[in-house]
ZADO-1210 file (C-alpha; in nm, 4 decimals, padded with zeros to 6 digits):
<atoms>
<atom x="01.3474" y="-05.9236" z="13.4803" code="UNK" pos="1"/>
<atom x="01.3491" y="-06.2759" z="13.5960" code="UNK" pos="2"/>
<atom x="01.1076" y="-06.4008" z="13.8436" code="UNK" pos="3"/>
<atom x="01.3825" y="-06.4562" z="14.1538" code="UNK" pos="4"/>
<atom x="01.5187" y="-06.0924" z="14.1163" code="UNK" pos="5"/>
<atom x="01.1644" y="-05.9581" z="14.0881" code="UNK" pos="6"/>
<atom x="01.0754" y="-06.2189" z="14.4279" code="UNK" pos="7"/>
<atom x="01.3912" y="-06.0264" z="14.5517" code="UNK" pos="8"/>
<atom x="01.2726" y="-05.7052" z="14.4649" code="UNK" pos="9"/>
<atom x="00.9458" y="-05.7303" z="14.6639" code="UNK" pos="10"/>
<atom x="01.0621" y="-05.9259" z="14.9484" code="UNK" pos="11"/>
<atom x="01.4034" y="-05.7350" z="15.0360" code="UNK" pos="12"/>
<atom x="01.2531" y="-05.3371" z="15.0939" code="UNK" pos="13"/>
<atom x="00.9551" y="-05.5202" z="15.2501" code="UNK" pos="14"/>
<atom x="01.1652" y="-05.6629" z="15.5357" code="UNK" pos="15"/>
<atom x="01.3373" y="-05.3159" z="15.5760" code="UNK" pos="16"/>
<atom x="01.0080" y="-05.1547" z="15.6311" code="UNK" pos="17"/>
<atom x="00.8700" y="-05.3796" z="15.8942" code="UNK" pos="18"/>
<atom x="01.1614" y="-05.3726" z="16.1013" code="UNK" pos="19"/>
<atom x="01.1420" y="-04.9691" z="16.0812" code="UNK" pos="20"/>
<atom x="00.7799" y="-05.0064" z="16.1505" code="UNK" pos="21"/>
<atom x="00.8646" y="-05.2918" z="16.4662" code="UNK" pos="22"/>
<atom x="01.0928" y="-05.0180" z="16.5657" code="UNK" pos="23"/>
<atom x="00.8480" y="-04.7248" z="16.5665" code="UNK" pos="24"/>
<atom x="00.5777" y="-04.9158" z="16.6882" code="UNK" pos="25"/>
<atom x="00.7030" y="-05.1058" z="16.9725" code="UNK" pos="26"/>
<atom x="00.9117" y="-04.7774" z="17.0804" code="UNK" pos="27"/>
<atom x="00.5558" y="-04.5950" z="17.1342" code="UNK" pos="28"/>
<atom x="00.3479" y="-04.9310" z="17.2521" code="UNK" pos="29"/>
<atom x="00.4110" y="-05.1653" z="17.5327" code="UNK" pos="30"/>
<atom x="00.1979" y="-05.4590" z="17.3952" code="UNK" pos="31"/>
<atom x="00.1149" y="-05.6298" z="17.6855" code="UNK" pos="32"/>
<atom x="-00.0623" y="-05.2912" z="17.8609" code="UNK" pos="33"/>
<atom x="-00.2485" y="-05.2746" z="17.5117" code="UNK" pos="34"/>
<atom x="-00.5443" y="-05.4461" z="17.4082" code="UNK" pos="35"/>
<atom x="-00.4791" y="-05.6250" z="17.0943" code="UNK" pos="36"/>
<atom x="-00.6558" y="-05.9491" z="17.0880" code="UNK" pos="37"/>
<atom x="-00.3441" y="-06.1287" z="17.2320" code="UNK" pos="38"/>
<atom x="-00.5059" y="-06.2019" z="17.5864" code="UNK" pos="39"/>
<atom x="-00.6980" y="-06.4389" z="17.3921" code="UNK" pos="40"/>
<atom x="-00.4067" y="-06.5794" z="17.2154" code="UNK" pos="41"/>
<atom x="-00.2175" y="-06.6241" z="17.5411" code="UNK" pos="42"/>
<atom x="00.0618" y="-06.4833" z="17.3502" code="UNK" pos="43"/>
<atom x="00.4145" y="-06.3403" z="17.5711" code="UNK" pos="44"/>
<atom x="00.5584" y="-05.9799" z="17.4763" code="UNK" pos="45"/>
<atom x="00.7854" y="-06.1789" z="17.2387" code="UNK" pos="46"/>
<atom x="00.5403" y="-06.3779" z="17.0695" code="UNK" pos="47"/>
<atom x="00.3230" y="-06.0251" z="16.9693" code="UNK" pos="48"/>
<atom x="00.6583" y="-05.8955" z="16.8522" code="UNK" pos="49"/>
<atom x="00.6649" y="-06.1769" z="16.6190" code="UNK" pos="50"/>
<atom x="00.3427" y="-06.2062" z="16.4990" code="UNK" pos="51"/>
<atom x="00.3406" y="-05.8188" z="16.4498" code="UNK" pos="52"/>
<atom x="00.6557" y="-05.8356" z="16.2536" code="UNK" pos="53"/>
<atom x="00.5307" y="-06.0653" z="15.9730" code="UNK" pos="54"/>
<atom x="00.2186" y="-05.8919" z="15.9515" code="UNK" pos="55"/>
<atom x="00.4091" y="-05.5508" z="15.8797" code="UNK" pos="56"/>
<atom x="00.6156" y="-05.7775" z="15.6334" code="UNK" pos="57"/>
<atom x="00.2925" y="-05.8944" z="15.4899" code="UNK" pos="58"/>
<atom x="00.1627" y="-05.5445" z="15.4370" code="UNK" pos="59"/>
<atom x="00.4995" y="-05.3955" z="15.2886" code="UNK" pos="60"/>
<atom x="00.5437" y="-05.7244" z="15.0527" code="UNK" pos="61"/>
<atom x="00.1638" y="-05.6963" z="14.9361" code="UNK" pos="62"/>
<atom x="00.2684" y="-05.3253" z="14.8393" code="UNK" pos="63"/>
<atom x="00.5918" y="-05.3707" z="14.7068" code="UNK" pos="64"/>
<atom x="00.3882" y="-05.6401" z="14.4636" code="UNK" pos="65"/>
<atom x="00.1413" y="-05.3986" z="14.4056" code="UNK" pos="66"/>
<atom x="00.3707" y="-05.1724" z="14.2774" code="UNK" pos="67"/>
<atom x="00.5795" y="-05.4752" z="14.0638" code="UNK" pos="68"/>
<atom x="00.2846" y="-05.5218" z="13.8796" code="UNK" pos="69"/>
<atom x="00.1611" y="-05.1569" z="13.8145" code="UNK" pos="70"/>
<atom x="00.5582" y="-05.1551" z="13.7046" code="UNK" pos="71"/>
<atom x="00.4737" y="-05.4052" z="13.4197" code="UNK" pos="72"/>
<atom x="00.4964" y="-05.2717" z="13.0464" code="UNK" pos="73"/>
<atom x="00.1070" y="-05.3356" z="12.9216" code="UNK" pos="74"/>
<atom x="00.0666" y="-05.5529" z="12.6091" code="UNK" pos="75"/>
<atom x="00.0945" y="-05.2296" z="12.4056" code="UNK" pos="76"/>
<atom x="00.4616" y="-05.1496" z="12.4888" code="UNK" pos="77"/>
<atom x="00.5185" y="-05.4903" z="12.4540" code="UNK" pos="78"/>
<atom x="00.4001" y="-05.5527" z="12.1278" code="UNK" pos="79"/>
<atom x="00.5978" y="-05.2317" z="11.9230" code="UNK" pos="80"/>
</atoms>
């Protein structure tokens, strides 16, 4: 598998999930009656949605890579 496709791989379901997750989040949770740290950010309603959204993309990508490289034939397959 080349390494743009595998990039692809991770990055593409990532973004799905953190847009499902924005969804279900920010359906449940009005950010600015919450306390989130933001106050001290000075950071709008949009700005949290932002910031919030890469860091869900963040946590899907860093599991979608986990997964690529549990995916990985060890040097055993590889060598028969």
């Amino acid at each position: 598998m080349s390494a743009v496709r595998r990039i692809a791989g991770i990055l593409w379901p990532s973004f799905l999930v953190a847009c499902g997750m924005e969804v279900l989040v920010f359906a449940l949770i009005d950010p600015i009656h919450s306390y989130c740290g933001a106050d001290a950010l000075r950071l709008s309603r949009q700005g949290i949605y932002t910031v919030s959204f890469f860091v869900f993309w963040l946590m899907a990508a860093a599991s979608s890579a986990c997964t690529t490289l549990l995916a990985l034939p060890s040097e055993k397959e590889t060598a028969q």
